[in-house]
C-alpha positions in Angstrom: 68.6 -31.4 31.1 67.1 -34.5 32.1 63.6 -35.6 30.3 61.0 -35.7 32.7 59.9 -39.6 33.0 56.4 -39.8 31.9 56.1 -43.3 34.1 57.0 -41.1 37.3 52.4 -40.1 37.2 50.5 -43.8 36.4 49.3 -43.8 32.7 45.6 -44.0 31.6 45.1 -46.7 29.1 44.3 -44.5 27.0 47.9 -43.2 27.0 49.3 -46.1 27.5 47.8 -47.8 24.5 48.5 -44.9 22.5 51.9 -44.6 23.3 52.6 -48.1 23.7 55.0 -48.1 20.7 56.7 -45.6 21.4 60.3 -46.6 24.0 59.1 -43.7 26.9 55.7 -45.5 27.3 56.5 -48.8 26.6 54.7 -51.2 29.8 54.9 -55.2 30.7 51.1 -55.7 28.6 51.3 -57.3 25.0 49.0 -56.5 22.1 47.3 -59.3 22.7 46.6 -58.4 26.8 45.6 -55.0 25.3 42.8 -56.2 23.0 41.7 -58.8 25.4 41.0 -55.6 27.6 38.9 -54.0 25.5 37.1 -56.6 24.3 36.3 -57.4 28.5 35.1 -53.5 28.8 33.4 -53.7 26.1 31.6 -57.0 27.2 31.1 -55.6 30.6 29.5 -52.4 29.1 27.1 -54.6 26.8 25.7 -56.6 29.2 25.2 -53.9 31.9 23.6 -51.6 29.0 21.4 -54.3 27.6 18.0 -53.3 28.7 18.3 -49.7 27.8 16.4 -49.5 24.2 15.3 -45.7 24.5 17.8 -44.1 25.6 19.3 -39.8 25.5 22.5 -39.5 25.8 23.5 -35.7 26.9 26.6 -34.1 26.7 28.0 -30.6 27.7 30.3 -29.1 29.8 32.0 -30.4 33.4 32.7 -26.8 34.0 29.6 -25.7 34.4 28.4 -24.9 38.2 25.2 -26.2 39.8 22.7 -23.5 39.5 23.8 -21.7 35.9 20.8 -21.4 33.6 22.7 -24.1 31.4 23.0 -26.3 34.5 19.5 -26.0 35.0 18.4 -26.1 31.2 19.8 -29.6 31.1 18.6 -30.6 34.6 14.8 -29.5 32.9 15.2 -31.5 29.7 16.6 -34.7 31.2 13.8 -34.5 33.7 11.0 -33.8 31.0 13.0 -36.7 29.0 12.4 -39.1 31.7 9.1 -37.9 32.3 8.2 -39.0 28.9 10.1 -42.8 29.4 13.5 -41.9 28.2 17.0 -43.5 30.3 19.3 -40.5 30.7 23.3 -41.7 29.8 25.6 -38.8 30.3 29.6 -39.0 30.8 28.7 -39.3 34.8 31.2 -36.8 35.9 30.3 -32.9 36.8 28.3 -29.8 35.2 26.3 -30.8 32.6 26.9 -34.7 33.2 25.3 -34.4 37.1 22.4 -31.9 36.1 21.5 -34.9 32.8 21.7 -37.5 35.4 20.2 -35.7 38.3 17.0 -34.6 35.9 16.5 -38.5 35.3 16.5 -39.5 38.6 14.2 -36.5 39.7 12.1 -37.7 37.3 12.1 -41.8 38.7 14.1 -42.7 34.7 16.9 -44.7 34.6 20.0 -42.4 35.3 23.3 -44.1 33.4 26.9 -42.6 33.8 29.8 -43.4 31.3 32.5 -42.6 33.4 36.3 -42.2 32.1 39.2 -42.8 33.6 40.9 -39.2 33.4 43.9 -37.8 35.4 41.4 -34.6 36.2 38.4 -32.9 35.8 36.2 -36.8 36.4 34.9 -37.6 39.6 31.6 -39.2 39.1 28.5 -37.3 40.2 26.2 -38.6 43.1 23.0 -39.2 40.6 23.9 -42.0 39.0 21.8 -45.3 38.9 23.7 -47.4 37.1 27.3 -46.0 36.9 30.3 -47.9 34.7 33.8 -46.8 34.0 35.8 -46.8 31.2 39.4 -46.9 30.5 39.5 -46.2 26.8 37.3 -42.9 24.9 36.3 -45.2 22.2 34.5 -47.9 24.3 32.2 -45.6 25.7 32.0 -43.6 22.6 30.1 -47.2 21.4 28.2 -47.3 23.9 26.9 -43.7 23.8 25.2 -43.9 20.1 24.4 -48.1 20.5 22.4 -47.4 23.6 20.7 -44.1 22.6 17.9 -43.0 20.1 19.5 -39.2 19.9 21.8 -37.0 22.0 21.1 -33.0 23.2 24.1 -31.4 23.3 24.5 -28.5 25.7 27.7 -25.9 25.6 31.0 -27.8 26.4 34.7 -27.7 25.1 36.2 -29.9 22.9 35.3 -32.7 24.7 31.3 -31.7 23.5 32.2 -30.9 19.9 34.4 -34.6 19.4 31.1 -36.4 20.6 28.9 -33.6 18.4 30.8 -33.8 15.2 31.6 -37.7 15.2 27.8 -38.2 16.1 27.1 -36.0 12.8 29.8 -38.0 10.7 28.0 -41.4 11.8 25.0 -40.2 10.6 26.1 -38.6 6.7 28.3 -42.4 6.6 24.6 -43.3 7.1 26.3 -45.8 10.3 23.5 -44.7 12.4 19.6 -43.4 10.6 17.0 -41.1 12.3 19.0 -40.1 14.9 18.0 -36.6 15.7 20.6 -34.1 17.4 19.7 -31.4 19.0 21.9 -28.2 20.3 20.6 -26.9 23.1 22.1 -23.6 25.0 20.2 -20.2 25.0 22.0 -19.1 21.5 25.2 -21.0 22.4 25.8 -22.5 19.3 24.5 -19.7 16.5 27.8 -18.8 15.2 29.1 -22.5 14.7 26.1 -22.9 13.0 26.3 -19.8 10.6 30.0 -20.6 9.8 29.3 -23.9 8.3 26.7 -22.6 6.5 28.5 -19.6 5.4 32.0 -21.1 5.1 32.1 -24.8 4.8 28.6 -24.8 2.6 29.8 -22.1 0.3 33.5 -23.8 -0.1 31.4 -27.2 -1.0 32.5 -28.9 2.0 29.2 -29.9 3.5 25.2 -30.3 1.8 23.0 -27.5 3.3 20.7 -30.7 4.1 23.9 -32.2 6.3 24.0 -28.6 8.1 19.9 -29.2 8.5 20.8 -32.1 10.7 21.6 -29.5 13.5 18.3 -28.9 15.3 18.9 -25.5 17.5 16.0 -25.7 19.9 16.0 -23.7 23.1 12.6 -25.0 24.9 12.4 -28.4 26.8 9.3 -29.3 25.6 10.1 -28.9 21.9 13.7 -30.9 22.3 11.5 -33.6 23.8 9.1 -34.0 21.3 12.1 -34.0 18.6 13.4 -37.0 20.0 9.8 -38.7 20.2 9.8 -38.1 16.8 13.5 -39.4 16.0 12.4 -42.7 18.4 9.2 -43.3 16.3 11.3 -43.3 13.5 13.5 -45.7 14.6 10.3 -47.9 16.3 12.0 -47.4 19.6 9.4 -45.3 21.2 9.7 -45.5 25.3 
């Protein structure tokens, strides 16, 4: 049996980067064209994203239809958010992503989409103000936590929980200070939260106090006055 050719679909750079040393996914581009291309998004990104000092970045699922009470959780926060003279950067694509950006712009705030480029699932959503694309996860990943005071996190897959549990990591490394998160979802994340505490607390994996990082808060109004309180911390108040 013949292996399938993985050049016969185009590669994301992502993949292609990735697998670059490997003989299947080997292209024409050179390290050095490689890191000249991220250093050129990553310009791009820094210049377009310079004005943004107060900033919520929201994440959550692109599953999740228009209308769901999680859909229209996060459309209530971002709005409220924007209300009180916070930008709204989401990943720009669908579900949680359109209801973040949508609750900006319904509130007149600066509505910013981090798109990806991804073989499915990303097709940017209509509410976007300023929208960029990406070609590599750890680009935007930058530009997520550099442009932002604190993030809400809504339900998602493991897209969510990588941006969740690295934005937890920054802050124990102590990369990033007074950077509130908060898990927002109508009791969504209870269990997660009980099994570090029971499992990876008890087995002396984690602090309780690096648990205590996870705000669970189910109102609006109380997720936006946790982030006031994270931005007054870090003397970024909108």
């Amino acid at each position: 049996m013949v292996p399938p050719d993985p050049r016969a679909t185009p590669l994301t750079a992502d993949e292609e980067l990735l697998g670059a040393e490997s003989r299947a996914l080997v292209t024409e581009l050179t390290d050095a064209e490689r890191i000249a291309g991220i250093n050129g998004e990553l310009a791009v990104a820094w210049r377009e994203l310079a004005g943004i000092h107060s900033g919520i970045s929201i994440f959550g699922s692109a599953r999740v239809p228009e209308g769901s009470p999680v859909y229209e959780q996060a459309r209530t926060t971002a709005r409220l958010l924007g209300e009180a003279g916070f930008a709204i950067i989401t990943g720009g694509g669908p579900g949680i992503m359109e209801a973040g950006t949508r609750g900006a712009q319904e509130a007149g705030a600066l509505s910013v989409g981090l798109n990806i480029e991804l073989p499915h699932e990303q097709h940017p959503n209509p509410y976007q103000d300023l929208a960029l694309t990406f070609q590599h996860f750890f680009a935007r990943k930058v530009c997520f936590v550099r442009y932002a005071i604190g993030f809400v996190v809504f339900p998602g897959g493991y897209g969510t929980l990588d941006e969740l549990f690295e934005a937890l990591n920054l802050i124990i490394t102590e990369k990033v200070r007074d950077f509130p998160v908060v898990l927002a979802g109508d009791g969504h994340w209870d269990g997660l939260v009980a099994w570090l505490r029971e499992r990876v607390v008890a087995e002396g994996m984690l602090r309780p106090s690096e648990v205590d990082l996870l705000h669970v808060c189910e109102d609006p109004h109380e997720i936006v006055r946790l982030l006031a309180l994270g931005a007054r911390a870090q003397g970024r108040l909108p």
